[in-house]
N, C-alpha and C positions, 0 to 999 in steps of 0.2 A: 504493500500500500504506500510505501515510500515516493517510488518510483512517478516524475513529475506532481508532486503532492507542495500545492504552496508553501508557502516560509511560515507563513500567518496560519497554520494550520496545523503546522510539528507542534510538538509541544516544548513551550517554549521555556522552559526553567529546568534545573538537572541541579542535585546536591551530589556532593564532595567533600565527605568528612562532616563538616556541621556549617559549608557554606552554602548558598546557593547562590547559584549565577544564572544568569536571564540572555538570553538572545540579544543582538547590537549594544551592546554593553562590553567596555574595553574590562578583558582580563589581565592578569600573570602567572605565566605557568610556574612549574618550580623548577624551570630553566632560566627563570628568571626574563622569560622572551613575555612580549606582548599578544595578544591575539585576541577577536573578535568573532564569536560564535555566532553563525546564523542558524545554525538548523541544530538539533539533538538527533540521533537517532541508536537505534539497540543492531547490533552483529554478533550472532554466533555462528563462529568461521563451522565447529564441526561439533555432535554432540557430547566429546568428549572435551570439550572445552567449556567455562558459563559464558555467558554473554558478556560481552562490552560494549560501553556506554561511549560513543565517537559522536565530533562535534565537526561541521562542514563552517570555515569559516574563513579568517582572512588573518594573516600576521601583520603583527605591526612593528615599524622602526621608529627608535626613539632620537629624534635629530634636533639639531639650536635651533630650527623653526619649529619645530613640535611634532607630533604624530600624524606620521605617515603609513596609510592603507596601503598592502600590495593587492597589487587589483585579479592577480588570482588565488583561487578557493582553495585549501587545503583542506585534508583530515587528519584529525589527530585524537587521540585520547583524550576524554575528560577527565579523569583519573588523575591528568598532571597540572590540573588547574589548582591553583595555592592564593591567590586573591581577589578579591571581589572588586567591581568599579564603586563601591565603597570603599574600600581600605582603599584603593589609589587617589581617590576625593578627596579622601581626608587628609593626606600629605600633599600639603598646598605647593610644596618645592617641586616636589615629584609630576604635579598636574598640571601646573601654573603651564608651561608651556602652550597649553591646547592643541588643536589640531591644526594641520599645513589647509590653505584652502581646498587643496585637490582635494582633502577628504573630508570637507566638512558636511557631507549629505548623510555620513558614518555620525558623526559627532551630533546631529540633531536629531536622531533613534533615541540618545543617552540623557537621561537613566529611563530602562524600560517602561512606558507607564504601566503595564502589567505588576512591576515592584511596589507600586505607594498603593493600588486599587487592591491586590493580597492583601496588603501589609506585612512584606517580605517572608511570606510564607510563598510554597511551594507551588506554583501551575501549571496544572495539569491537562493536556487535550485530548478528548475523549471522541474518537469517531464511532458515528452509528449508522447501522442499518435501516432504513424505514423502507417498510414495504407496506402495500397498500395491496386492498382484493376486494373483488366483491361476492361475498355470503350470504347464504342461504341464515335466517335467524332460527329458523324451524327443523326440527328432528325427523319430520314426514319428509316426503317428495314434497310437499306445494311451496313451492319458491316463496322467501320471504325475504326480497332483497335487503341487504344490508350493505354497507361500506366501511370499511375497518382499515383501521391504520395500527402497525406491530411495529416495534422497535426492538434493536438488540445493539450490545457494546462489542462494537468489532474490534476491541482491545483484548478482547477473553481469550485464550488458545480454543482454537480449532472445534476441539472436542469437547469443548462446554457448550458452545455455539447452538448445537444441535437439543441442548438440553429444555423440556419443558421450563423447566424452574427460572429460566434467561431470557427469555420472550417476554415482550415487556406491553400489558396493550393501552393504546394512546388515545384513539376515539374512535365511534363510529356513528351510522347515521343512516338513516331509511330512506331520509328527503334528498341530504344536503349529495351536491356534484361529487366526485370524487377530487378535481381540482380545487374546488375551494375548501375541500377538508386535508387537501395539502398544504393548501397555499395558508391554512392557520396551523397546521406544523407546522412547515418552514417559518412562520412571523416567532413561532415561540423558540426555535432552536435559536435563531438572530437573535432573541431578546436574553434569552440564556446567556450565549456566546457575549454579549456586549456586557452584559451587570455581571458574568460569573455568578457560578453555584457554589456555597463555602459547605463543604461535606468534612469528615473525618476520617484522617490516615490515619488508620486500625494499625501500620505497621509501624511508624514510626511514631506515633500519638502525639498528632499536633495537626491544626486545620489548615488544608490545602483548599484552594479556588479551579475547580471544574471547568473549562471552555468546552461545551459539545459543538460537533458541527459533524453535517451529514458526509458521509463517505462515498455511498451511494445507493442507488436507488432500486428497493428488490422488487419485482413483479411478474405476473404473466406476461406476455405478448401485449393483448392487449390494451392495459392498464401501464405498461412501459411507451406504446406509443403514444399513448392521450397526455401520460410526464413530457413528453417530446416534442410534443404542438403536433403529432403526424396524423395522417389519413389513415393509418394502418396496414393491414398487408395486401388488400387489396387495389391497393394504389400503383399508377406505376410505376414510380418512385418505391418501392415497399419496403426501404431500409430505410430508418429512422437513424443507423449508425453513421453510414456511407449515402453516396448519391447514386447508386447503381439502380439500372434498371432503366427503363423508356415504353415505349410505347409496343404492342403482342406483337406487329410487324418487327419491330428493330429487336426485341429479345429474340424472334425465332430466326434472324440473320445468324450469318458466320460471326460477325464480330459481337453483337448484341450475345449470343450465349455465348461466345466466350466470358465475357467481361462480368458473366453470373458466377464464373468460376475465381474471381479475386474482389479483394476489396477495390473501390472507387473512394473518390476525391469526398475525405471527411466532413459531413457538417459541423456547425458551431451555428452554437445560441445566439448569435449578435446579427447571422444571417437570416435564420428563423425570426426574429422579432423582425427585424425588415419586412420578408413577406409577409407576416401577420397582418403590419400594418398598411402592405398595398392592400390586400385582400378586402380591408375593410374601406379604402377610399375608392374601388371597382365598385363598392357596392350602392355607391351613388350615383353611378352612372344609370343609362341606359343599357336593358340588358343585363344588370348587373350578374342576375343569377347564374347566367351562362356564365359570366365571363369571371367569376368568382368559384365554379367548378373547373374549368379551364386552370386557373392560378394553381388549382387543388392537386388537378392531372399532369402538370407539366412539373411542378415543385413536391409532392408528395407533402406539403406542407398544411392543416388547418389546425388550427387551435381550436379546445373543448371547450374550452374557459370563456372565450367571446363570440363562438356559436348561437349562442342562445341570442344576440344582439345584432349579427350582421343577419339570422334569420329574420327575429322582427324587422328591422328596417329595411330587407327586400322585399318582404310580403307588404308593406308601407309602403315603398315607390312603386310596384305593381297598384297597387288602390289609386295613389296617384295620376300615375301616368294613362288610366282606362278613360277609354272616351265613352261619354258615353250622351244617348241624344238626347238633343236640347240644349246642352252644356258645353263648351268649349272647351276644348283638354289645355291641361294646366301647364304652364310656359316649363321649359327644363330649368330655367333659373330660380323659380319658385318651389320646385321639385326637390331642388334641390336645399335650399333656404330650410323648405322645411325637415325635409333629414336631416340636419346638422342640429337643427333644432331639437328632433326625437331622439340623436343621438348623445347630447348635452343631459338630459333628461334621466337618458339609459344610462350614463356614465353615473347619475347620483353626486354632481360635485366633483367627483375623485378623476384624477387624471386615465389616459386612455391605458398607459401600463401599468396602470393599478387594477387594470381590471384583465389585463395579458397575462398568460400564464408566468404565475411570478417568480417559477425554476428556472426561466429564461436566462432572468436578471439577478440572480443570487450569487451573493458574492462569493469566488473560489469556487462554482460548481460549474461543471460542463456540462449538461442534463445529456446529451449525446452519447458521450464518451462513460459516463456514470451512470450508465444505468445498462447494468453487461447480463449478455446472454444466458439465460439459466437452462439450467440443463435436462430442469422436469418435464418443461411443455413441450420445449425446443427438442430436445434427445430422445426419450424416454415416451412421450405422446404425441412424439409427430412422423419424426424421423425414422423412429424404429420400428411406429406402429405403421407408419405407411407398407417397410417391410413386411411387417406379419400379415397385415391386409393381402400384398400380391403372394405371397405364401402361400396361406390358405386357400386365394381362387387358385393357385395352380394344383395345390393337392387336392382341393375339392375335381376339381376339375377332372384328376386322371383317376379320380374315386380312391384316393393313396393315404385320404382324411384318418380311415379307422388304423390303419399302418402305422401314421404318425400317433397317432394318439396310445398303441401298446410301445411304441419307442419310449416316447415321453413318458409311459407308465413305468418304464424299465429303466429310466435313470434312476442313481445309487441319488440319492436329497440329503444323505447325515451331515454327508461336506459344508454345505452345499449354506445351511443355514437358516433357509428358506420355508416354511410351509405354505406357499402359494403355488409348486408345481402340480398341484391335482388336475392330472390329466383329464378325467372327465369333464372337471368343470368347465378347465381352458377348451378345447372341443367343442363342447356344447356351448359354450356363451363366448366365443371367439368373439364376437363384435364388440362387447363391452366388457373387454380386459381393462386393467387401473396399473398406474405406475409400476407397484411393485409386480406384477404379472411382466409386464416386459423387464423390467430389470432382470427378473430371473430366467427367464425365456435368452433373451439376450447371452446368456452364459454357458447353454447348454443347444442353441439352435444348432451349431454347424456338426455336431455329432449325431441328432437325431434326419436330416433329410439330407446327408450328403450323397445320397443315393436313391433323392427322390425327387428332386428339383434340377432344372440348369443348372450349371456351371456357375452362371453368373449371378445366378440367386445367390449360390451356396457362397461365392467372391464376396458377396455383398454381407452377409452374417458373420463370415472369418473379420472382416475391415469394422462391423457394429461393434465383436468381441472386443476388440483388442482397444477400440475409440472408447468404448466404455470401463476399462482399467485405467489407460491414460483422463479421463474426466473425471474419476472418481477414489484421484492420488488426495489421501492426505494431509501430504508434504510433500514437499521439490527439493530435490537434491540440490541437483544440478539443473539449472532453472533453462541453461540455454541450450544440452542437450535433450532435455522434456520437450521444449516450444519447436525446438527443431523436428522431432518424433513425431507431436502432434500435430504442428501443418502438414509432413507427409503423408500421417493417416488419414486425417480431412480430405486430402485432395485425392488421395487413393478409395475413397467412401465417394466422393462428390462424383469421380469418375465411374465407379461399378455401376453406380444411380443412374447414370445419362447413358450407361453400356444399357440395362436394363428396361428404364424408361426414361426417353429423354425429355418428354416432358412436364414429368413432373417438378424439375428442375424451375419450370419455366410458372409453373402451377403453384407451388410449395412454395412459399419464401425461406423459408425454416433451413431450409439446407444451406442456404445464401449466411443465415446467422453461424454459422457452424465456422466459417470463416473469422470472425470476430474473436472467439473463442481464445486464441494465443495471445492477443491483445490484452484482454481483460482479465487474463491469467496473469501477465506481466505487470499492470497495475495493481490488480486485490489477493492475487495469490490461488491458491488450487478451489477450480471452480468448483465445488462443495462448499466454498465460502461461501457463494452468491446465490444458491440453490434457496427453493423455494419449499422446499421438502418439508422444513419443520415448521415455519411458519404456516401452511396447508395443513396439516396436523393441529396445531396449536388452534385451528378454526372452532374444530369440537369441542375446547372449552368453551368458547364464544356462543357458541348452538347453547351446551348446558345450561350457561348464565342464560340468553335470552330468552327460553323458554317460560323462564318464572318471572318474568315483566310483564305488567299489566297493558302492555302496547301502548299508555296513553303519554309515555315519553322514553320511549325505548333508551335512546341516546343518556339522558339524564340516569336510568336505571342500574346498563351496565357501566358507565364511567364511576355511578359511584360503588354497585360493588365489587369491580376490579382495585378502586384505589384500595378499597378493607381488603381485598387479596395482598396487595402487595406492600400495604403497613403490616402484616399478619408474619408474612414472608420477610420481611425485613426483620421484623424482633424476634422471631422464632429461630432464625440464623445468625444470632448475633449482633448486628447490627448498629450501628452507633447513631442518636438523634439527640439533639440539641434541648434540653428541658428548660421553655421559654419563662419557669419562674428563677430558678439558677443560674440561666445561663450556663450551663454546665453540658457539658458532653454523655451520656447516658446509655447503656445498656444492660439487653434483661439479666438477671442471675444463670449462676450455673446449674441451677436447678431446670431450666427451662432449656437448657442444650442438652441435660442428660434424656428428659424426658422426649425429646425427638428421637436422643440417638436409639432409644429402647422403644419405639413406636415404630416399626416402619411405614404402617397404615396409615399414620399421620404425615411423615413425611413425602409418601405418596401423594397425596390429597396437593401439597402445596408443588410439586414438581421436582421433588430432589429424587436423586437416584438412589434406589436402595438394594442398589446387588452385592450379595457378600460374596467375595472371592474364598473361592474353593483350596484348601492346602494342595500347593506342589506334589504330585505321584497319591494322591487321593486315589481311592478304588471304588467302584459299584462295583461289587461280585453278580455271579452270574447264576439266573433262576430256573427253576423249571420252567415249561410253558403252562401256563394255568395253575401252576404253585405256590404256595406263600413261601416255602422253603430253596434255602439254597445247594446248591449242585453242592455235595461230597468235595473234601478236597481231596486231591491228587498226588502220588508218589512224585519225586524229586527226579527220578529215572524216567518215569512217563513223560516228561514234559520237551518241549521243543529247547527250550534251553540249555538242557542239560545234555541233550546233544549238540548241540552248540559250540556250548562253550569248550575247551583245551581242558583235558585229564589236570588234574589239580590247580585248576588256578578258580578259585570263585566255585568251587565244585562243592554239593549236599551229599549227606549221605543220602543214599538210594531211596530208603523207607523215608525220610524228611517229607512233612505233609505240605502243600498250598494249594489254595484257593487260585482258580483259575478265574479272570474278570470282566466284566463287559465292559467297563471302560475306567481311564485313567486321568487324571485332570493333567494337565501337560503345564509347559512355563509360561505359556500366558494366560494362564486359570481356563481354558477352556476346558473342554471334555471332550475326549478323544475315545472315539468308540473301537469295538471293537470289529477288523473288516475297514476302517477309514484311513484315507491316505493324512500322510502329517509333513512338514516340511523339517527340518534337523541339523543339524551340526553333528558333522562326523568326526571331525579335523578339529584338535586346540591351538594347534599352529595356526590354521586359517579359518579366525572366527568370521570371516566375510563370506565364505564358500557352502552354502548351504545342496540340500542333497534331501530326496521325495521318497518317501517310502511307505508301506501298507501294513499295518499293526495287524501280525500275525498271531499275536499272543499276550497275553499280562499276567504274571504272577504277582500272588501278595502272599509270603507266609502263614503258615497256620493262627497264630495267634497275630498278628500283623495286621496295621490297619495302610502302610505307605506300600507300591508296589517294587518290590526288588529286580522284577526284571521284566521284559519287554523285547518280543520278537517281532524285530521287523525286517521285510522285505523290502530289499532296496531298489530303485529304480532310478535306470541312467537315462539322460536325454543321448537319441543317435544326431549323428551331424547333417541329415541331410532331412530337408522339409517331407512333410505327409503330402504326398502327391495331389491329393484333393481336399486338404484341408490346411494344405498351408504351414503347417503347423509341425512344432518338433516331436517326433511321436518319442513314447518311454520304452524300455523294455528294462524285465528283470535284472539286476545284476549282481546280490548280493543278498544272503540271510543272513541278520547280525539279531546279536542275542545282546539283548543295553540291560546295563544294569542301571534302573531308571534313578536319571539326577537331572536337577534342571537346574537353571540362574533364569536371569531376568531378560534371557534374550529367547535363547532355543533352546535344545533338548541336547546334552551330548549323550554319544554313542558310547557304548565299550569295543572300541579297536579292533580290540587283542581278540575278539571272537571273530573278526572279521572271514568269514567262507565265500570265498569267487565261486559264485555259483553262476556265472555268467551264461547264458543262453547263444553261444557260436555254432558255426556252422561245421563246422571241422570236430567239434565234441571235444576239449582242449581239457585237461584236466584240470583240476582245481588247484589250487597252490596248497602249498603243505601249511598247515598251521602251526607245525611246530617248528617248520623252517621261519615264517613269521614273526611267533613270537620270540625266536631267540633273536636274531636278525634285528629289525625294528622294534628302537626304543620309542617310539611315540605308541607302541601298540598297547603299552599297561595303561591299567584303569585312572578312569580320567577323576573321578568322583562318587560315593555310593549314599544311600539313602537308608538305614536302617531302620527299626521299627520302632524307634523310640518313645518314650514316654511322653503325651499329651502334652504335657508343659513343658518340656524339653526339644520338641521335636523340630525347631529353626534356630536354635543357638547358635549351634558349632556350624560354623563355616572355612573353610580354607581350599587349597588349593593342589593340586599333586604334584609332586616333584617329577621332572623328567629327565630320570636316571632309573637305569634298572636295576630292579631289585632279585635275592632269592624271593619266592614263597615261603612263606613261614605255614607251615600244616600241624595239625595234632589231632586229638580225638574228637569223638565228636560231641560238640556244645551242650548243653542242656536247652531246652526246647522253651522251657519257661523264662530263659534270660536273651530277650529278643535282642539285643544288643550285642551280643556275643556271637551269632549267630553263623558270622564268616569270618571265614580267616583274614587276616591286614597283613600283607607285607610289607607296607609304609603307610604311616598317617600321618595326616596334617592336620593341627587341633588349634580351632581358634573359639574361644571364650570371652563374652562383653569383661570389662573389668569389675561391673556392680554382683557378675557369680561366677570366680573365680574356680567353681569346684562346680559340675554337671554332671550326676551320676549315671551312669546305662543310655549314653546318650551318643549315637553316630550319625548325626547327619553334617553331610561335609559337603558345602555346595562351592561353586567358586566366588570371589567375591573381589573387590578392585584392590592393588595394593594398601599394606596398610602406614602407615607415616616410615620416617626411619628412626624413629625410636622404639616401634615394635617389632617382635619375632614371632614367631610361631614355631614351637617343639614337633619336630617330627622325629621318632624312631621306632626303631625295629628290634625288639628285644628278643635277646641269644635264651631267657628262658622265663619261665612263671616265676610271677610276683605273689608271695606270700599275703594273703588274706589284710587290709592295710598297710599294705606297705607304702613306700612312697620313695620319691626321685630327687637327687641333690646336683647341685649344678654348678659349677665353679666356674668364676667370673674371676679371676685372677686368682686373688685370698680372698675374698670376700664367697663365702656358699649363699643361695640361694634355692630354700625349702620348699618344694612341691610336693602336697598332700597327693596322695594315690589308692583311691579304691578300688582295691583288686577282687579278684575272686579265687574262690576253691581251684585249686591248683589242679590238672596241670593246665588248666586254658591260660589262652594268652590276655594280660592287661594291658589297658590302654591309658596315657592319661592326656590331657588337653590344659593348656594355658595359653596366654600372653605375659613376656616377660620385656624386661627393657636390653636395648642392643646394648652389645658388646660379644667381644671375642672368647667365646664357652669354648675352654680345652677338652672338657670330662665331663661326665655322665654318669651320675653312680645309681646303681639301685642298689637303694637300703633294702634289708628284713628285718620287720620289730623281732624283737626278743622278749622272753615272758620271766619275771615282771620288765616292759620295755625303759630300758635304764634313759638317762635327762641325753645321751650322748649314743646315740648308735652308730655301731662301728659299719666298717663298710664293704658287703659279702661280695659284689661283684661291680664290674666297671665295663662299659660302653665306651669309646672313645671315637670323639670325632670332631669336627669343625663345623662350626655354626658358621652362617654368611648370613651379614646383615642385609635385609630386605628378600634374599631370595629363600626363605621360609620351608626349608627343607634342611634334612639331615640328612648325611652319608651313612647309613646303619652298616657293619657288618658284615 
């Protein structure tokens, strides 16, 4: 949203330690250099970095004439700004100089008047969305028009955007125009904008001053042209963005449809207000009506707002100008006298652009260029439904309907997300599908008719797919190879359309918008920002509310109780308001945030989200059909895994019970069924390298509630396209047996099971897995999950050392110490500092470096630890005591700390002695080298 975004419109104040500095106001960095900030804005280069706060502005030199502006714009950090143009003020030696004339345009900005109307507090500029619709007020079918205007803060991230709870509603009306219930928005966002709004920084606790001002403008189709002054899509003009388009002769020319296939020469508001205003001095003439349709059909140009006015006063000079007998028809100079007269009248006083659409003339707004293509009516209900239209006449057509409709019954839906592909429905009520119907259609067309339709149908469904992952990013990397991607899928889409039907091209405006798209992604960011989706949703409260008005002031009913919505909303989340007998800053207790957080039903009601995340490797076990009881669990030998995996490495005894699952919650809390493809991390080396594969299996141990392991089937992309679907097709390439762990990204694998089980032509044999695991050190376990204790079961985190180790092997566990359960031939044990001691506790996920004055204990001990015993550690001469709950010998113990760096020569494990004397001596020694930050030990 940066991107050509006025000066007068960043937000123009930014602190620095405990100062604040304001836009055209002379700084000093702590280089001691001068500089003049015009713009603020936020960069975060990559997500592994926070943001920084950078200032576009201008340095200044300090000379025996005074300050001198270099007249180009630098960036730089705000970060090294150290004095205010107060503290330079105030040192009269220091300022006395003033500025050289060249810059004194710089010198009459200072001091901000934004600083004395704060009162040198904080300001803030806050852009919004306003979108405007027209709704139904009523719950039945019988139309009960309405006109509503929804706001939302395009300051939020992305993914709050979409949230009921964020939608803000501003007014509506049964009578009033839709323009004039903007054009009283727009007066209040200006009046906003000009006095500032004085709210409360919750983070920093001190009153900052709000500037809102619109960003731009969301709607359908046709409620974006009537924001525009346009005639709409059936105009020949029918771009309200660009000037494209002319007369059905010159579109159905060589050059006229070319020129459908790119943008044309941009409008702007200042040419629009021009034709407005011929439009209305045509309408004095002779003729007028014609020649005021004419104006319409050659400029694509009419305003909603002063329709109502050049109507009456044509139908006026028509009355005039009729002859009629007996009577003398009236001179054109009187004709005219007197519509100027009707028109004075019409005006009410007020000037003729006070009564032109007043988006025209709003300052900072381009009503053109700001009010960008959405992707629900335009994509999704025009574009794609045109599509499914010619679809189904041609499967109706070769009678292939009932064909397609058992295809579409035999797609796998668990992926998928969806419960909208019911084939029957879609089938039978083809003509009145709704948005999410195509969006999910959309994703799985070119699989279900590439053997039932043209060629170029099926062209046209591969170019929707792929146009609809690129439209529906919700974030951009890489913003200019995205924009490049998407104009060549547009234009590769725009083309199959004209291969297939070329006039619908000429018919459809809609595919012409589709062009615009990179544009408007370039200014406001990934079009899911400008979408109409939640707003359209958000209509159903508005239904709910209006139904319980007694109609006799609709408008007055729901403004007032939306505002008790959103004073309700406001306290019940916290909220800060100003208590006008105190003057004081004020909110609710905490007793009124607990009681949300223990209601969901409540927080419901008001639009907050109430999904609780599911624990990391969570398990549904698996049912009978028709049974309330779960399926027996399973020997250790029977299972997929256990042939899998490598003789002794992560190996059960044979009789070892578990529970076979239907599904498992995976790293992004979802739920990953059993039979569903998942995406994964195989490789710790290359966490960027993801790899597709189909959950072939889930175990959880007998008494176990996390899943220990997970058979998936891998699947490679081959390099060459699917001959008629374009597309990179998969095939088999591997069974790996994971020992399920996740972080906060994807899933890793366990390696070291790795079986090439690759599908060749030649029947190639598999590779040896013991050649493998000796061979490749990347192939040991990357991280495990054990079944640990409710309140313990996300403490321990770390990391696996990659070095190889022996296996450490012994008898087998006790069944009732689920912690115990597998063998470790290295661990990495990290503990918060507030519980230093976590008993029967293994889960070891990865987690980001820790500072460098922490370590983490990894080893591998040569034998059992006596029942308490515990681990001493030498930091030069200074020991350093680590308590150790072990267990009944001979199993192996484990223990887990953080300790502070330094160079650990030795390793001792104690054994108490009975009675345990104040000094225990010391029965065995480990010896190795600690290395600070790389959180691993050398064991043995």
């Amino acid at each position: 949203m940066l991107h050509d975004l006025p000066d007068n419109l960043a937000t123009p104040s930014v602190r620095v330690d405990r100062n604040i500095f304001f836009v055209n106001e002379l700084l000093q960095q702590a280089s001691k250099d001068y500089f003049i900030p015009k713009k603020f804005f936020q960069v975060q280069v990559s997500s592994d970095h926070d943001a920084d706060i950078l200032s576009l502005g201008h340095f200044i030199t300090q000379t025996e004439e005074g300050f001198s502006v270099d007249p180009k714009q630098v960036i730089t950090l705000v970060s090294t700004f150290s004095r205010t143009f107060e503290d330079i003020q105030a040192c009269s030696k220091e300022f006395a100089c003033g500025f050289m004339d060249s810059s004194a345009s710089h010198a009459r900005l200072m001091p901000n008047p934004l600083q004395e109307k704060s009162g040198g507090h904080m300001v803030l500029s806050i852009p919004l969305i306003v979108f405007m619709d027209n709704v139904s007020g009523n719950i039945s079918k019988h139309w009960n028009k309405h006109h509503i205007v929804y706001m939302s803060n395009a300051a939020m991230p992305h993914e709050m955007l979409e949230k009921e709870f964020c939608i803000r509603f501003v007014s509506s009306s049964p009578h009033t125009a839709p323009l004039e219930l903007m054009q009283a928005v727009t007066q209040s966002i200006q009046k906003a904008a000009d006095d500032g709004v004085i709210a409360w920084d919750c983070k920093y606790h001190e009153e900052v001053m709000l500037i809102p001002h619109s960003i731009f403008t969301a709607g359908n189709n046709p409620m974006q042209a009537d924001e525009c002054s346009h005639g709409g899509l059936r105009c020949n003009f029918f771009c309200w963005t660009c000037k494209v388009g002319g007369t059905n002769m010159n579109k159905k020319s060589d050059m006229g449809y070319c020129n459908i296939f790119k943008s044309a020469e941009l409008r702007t508001p200042e040419e629009t207000l021009v034709q407005v205003k011929e439009q209305i001095e045509l309408m004095k003439l002779p003729g007028g009506t014609t020649k005021v349709q004419s104006a319409v059909a050659s400029t694509g140009t009419r305003d909603a707002a002063t329709s109502s006015i050049i109507n009456r006063l044509l139908k006026l000079g028509k009355q005039l100008r009729k002859c009629e007998a007996g009577k003398p028809a009236m001179s054109e100079a009187d004709v005219h006298v007197q519509l100027e007269c009707e028109l004075e009248v019409a005006l009410g006083g007020l000037s003729l652009d006070d009564h032109i659409n007043l988006l025209l003339g709003m300052p900072s707004v381009d009503i053109h260029q700001d009010t960008p293509t959405e992707i629900l009516h335009t994509v999704l209900l025009s574009v794609v439904k045109y599509f499914w239209g010619q679809t189904v006449w041609i499967l109706d057509k070769n009678h292939l309907l009932n064909t397609f409709q058992m295809h579409l019954e035999s797609v796998n839906k668990d992926s998928l997300n969806s419960p909208t592909l019911r084939a029957e429905y879609i089938c039978h009520f083809k003509g009145g599908l709704i948005g999410k119907h195509f969006k999910s259609l959309a994703q799985v067309m070119p699989y279900l008719i590439y053997n039932l339709v043209p060629h170029s149908v099926l062209d046209g469904w591969t170019v929707i797919g792929k146009l609809m992952v690129l439209l529906w990013h919700t974030a951009i990397v890489n913003t200019k190879d995205y924009l490049a991607d998407l104009s060549w899928t547009i234009n590769d889409f725009l083309s199959v359309s004209a291969k297939c039907t070329p006039s619908i091209l000429i018919m459809k405006a809609k595919f012409h918008f589709l062009l615009h798209l990179p544009a408007f992604i370039w200014h406001f960011g990934p079009a899911i920002l400008f979408s109409t989706e939640y707003f359209e949703s958000f209509n159903h409260v508005f239904r709910l509310l209006s139904i319980y008005s007694n109609h006799q002031a609709p408008s007055h009913d729901t403004c007032h109780a939306f505002g008790g919505f959103d004073v309700v909303k406001h306290i019940v989340t916290g909220g800060f308001w100003c208590d006008p007998k105190t003057r004081k800053w004020v909110h609710a207790g905490g007793n009124i945030a607990a009681y949300m957080a223990a209601h969901p039903k409540q927080r419901r009601l008001i639009g907050l989200p109430t999904t609780t995340e599911k624990l990391i490797g969570s398990v549904c076990l698996l049912t009978h059909q028709g049974a309330e009881g779960k399926i027996p669990p399973v020997e250790w030998c029977s299972t997929q895994s256990a042939a899998l995996l490598p003789p002794g490495m992560h190996q059960f005894p044979a009789a070892q019970l578990f529970y076979k699952c239907d599904s498992v919650t995976a790293a992004d809390h979802s739920s990953t069924l059993l039979g569903s493809h998942v995406i994964m991390r195989c490789n710790q080396a290359c966490l960027d390298k993801l790899s597709i594969g189909k959950v072939v299996e889930i175990l959880v141990p007998h008494q176990g509630r996390i899943a220990t392991h997970v058979v998936i089937c891998c699947l490679e992309f081959l390099p060459e396209l699917h001959p008629q679907l374009s597309l990179l097709p998969l095939e088999i390439h591997a069974q790996i047996s994971m020992l399920w762990i996740s972080d906060h990204h994807a899933v890793h694998l366990h390696a070291a099971a790795l079986m090439h089980q690759k599908k060749t032509s030649d029947g190639a044999d598999s590779v040896s897995l013991e050649n493998m695991r000796v061979n490749d050190v990347s192939n040991l376990p990357l991280a495990f999950n054990h079944g640990a204790s409710k309140a313990t079961q996300n403490k321990g985190k770390g990391k696996a050392a990659p070095k190889k180790v022996n296996p450490v092997t012994g008898p087998d566990p006790s069944p009732s110490n689920p912690a115990s359960r597998l063998q470790h031939p290295q661990q990495i044990y990290n503990t918060p500092s507030t519980a230093p001691i976590v008993q029967n506790n293994a889960v070891f996920l990865q987690h980001p470096p820790l500072s460098d004055t922490q370590l983490i204990l990894s080893y591998a001990p040569s034998r059992a630890l006596q029942p308490h015993g515990y681990l001493r550690m030498h930091a030069g001469s200074e020991p350093v005591h680590l308590q150790h709950q072990g267990h009944i010998p001979p199993f192996h113990n484990f223990t887990h700390t953080s300790y502070p760096s330094g160079n650990f020569t030795q390793l001792s494990a104690m054994q108490p002695m009975q009675p345990m004397p104040p000094h225990l001596p010391t029965t065995g020694s480990i010896s190795g080298h600690f290395v600070p930050n790389f959180r691993a030990y050398d064991g043995p």
